[in-house]
C-alpha positions as CSV (number, residue, x, y, z in Angstrom):
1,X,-60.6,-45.7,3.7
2,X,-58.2,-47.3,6.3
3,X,-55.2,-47.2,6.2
4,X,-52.6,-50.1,7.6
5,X,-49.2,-51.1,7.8
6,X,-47.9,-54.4,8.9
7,X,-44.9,-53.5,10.8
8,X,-43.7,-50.3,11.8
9,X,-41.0,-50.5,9.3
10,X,-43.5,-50.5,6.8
11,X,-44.8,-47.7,8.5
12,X,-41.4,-45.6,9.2
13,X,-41.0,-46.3,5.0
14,X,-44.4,-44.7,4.5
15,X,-43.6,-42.0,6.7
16,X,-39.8,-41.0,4.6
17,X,-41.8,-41.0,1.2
18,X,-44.7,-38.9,2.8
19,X,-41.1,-36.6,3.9
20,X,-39.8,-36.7,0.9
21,X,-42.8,-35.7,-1.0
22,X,-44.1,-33.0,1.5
23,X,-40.6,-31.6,0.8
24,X,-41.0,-31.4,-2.9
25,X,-44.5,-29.6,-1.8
26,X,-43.1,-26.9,0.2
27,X,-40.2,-26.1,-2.4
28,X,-43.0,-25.8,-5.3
29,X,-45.5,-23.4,-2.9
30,X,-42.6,-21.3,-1.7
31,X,-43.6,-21.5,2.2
32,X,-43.6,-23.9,5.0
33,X,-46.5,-25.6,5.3
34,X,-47.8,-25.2,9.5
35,X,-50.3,-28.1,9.1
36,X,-48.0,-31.2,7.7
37,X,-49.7,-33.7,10.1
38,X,-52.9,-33.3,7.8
39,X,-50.5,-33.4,4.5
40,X,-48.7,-36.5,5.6
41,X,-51.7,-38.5,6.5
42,X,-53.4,-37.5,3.4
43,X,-50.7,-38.2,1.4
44,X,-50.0,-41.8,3.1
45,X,-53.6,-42.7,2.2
46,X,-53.7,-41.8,-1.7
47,X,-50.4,-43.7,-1.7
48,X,-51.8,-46.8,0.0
49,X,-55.1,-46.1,-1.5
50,X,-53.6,-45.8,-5.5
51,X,-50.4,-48.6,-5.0
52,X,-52.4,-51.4,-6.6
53,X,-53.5,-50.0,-9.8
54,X,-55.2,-52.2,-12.6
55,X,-52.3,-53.2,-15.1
56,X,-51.5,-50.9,-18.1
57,X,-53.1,-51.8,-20.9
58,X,-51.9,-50.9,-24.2
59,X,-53.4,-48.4,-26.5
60,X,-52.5,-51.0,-29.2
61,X,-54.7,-53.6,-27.7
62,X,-57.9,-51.4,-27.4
63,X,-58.1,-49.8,-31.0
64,X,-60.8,-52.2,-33.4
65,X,-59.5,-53.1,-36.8
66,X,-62.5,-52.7,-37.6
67,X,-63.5,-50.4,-40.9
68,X,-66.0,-47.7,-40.0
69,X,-68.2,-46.0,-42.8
70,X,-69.5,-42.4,-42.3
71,X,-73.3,-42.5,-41.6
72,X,-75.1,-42.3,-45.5
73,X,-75.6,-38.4,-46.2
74,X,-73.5,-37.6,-43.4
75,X,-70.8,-34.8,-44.3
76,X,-69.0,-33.5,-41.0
77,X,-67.3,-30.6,-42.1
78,X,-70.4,-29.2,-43.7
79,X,-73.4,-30.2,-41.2
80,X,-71.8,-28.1,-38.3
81,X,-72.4,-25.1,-40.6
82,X,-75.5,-26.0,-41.5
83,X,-77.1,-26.4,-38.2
84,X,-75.1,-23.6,-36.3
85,X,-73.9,-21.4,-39.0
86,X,-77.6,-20.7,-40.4
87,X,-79.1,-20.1,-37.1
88,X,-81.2,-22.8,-37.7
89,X,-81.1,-24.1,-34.0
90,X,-82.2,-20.3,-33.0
91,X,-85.3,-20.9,-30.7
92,X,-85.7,-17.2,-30.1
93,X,-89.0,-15.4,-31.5
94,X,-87.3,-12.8,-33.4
């Protein structure tokens, strides 16, 4: 993925969050981290890479209203016993 910035504000901003964040990184591992050139440009490419996200869509708006009717003969509680509990699925030869 490539990464830009359109002026090198943009880009001295990117750079203070990647700070800020690689901060946060060190204090959570305990140690300084020798290789923070790596861990700022990965971290400046998920952030440009994941900054425009799908909207949120509410967990309201994706449920059905719609009534559901177990499948005829179908008891859940009990079949998982009967297939597995019985050994009935057993495919060895003893």
């Amino acid at each position: 993925m490539s990464v830009t910035f359109r002026t090198a504000e943009e880009l001295a901003q990117a750079l203070r969050r990647a700070a800020e964040a690689h901060g946060a990184h060190e204090a959570r591992t305990g140690r300084e981290d020798a290789d923070w050139p790596t861990w700022y440009a990965e971290h400046m490419v998920r952030e440009q890479r994941f900054a425009h996200l799908p909207e949120r869509v509410e967990t309201s708006r994706t449920t059905t209203a719609q009534e559901t009717v177990p499948a005829r003969g179908a008891d859940g509680e009990h079949d998982f016993f009967l297939r597995y509990g019985t050994g009935g699925d057993d495919l060895s030869d003893g």
